[in-house]
Phi, psi and omega in degrees: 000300167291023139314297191290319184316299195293323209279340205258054200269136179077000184263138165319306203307319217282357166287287202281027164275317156332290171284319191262341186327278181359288170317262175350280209303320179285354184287290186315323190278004164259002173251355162280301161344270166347304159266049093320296217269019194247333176282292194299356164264338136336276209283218250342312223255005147261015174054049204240120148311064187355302142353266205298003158269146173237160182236163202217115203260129175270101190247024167318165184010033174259156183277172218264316178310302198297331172275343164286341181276327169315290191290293203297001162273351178101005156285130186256348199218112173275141178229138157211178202230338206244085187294313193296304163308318179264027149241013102358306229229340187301304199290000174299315188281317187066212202250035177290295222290172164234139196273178180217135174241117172260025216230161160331159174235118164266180228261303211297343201261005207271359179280353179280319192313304187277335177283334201218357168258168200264289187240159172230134189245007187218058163268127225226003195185164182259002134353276171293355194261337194271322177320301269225308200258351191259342194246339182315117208294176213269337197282353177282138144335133173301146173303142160251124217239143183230169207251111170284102202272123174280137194279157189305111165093021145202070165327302205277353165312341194089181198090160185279152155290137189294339163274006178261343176286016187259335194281309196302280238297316274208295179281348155306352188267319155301323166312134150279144169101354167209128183267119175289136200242298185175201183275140166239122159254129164221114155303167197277149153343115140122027166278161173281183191300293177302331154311289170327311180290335180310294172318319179275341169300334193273310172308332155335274185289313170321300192314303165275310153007288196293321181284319182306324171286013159120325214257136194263094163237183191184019209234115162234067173300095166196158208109125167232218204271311206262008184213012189280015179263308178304305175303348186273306135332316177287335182122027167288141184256354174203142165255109150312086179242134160242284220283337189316317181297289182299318217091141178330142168258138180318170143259000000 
């Protein structure tokens, strides 16, 4: 507890980060279970190794405890949506967590993106694959990068169209300074049970689709709190969870 206390320094936050830890660590680690056991019962019943799902705690607009309570729980991989917040927010952490950007990238915004993230799940065009690889700095690990697949019936939302992703993919690949990993699916809000699976399946078979064509991928990000029992059965390897983890996000 005082680890977090310490690390987290000059913040408004540290007395009752300090003082209150406890609680918030015993809160998270009985909604991380929970979801563990909402995965491993998913991955049995499509006969998956639990293991091989990882969940990726989305901690956009969350407070500093609760994400510290996070990493003291076995989480490791931070997700956000908010650039200008999650470089706000990095140096409190040091170099436990590996970070993730799941949110748009817009063109003024991606050298910080290639400059201060771990992974990017929404890459969308070769524009940005190129951006990405020209700023990513040479002494950094290559960005690790997912190909964002636009959901059925709604193209204009972002993402790739799923028949444009073998060329992008292809040209990402290519690329110095970035390793293409794999795919990100998210449906639209309101799908029924049978939609969803339909969707993460088709991302599914995109995926082999692409390794069968030459490319060492291994990524399947899709799934969140209200859909991570399909995706996890269709062959997701990481679930985007926040408030399920976390808890209401400030506004």
């Amino acid at each position: 507890m005082a680890r977090f206390a310490l690390t987290i320094t000059g913040r408004s936050t540290r007395h009752s980060i300090a003082t209150g830890q406890t609680a918030v660590v015993t809160r998270i680690t009985e909604q991380l279970a929970r979801l563990r056991g909402r995965i491993e019962a998913a991955a049995q019943a499509a006969g998956r190794d639990p293991a091989a799902v990882r969940i990726l705690a989305v901690s956009k607009r969350q407070p500093a405890e609760r994400i510290a309570a996070a990493l003291a729980a076995g989480i490791r991989d931070l997700g956000e949506n908010y650039l200008q917040e999650a470089l706000q927010k990095m140096p409190a952490y040091g170099k436990e967590p590996v970070w993730h950007f799941v949110g748009h990238v817009q063109s003024n915004k991606s050298r910080s993106v290639a400059e201060h993230f771990d992974w990017l799940h929404t890459v969308d065009s070769k524009r940005l694959a190129d951006r990405l690889a020209a700023q990513r700095p040479a002494e950094l690990p290559p960005l690790q990068v997912l190909i964002q697949v636009a959901p059925r019936g709604g193209e204009s939302r972002g993402g790739v169209p799923p028949q444009a992703v073998p060329e992008l993919a292809h040209h990402v690949a290519g690329l110095p300074g970035l390793q293409l990993r794999g795919l990100m699916v998210m449906p639209l809000a309101g799908r029924s049970d049978a939609e969803l699976h339909a969707e993460f399946a088709a991302g599914r078979e995109l995926l082999a689709t692409l390794c069968a064509d030459g490319l060492a991928l291994d990524t399947l990000s899709m799934g969140m709190s209200n859909d991570l029992e399909a995706a996890v059965q269709e062959g997701a390897t990481v679930v985007r969870i926040g408030t399920d983890l976390f808890g209401p996000r400030e506004t």
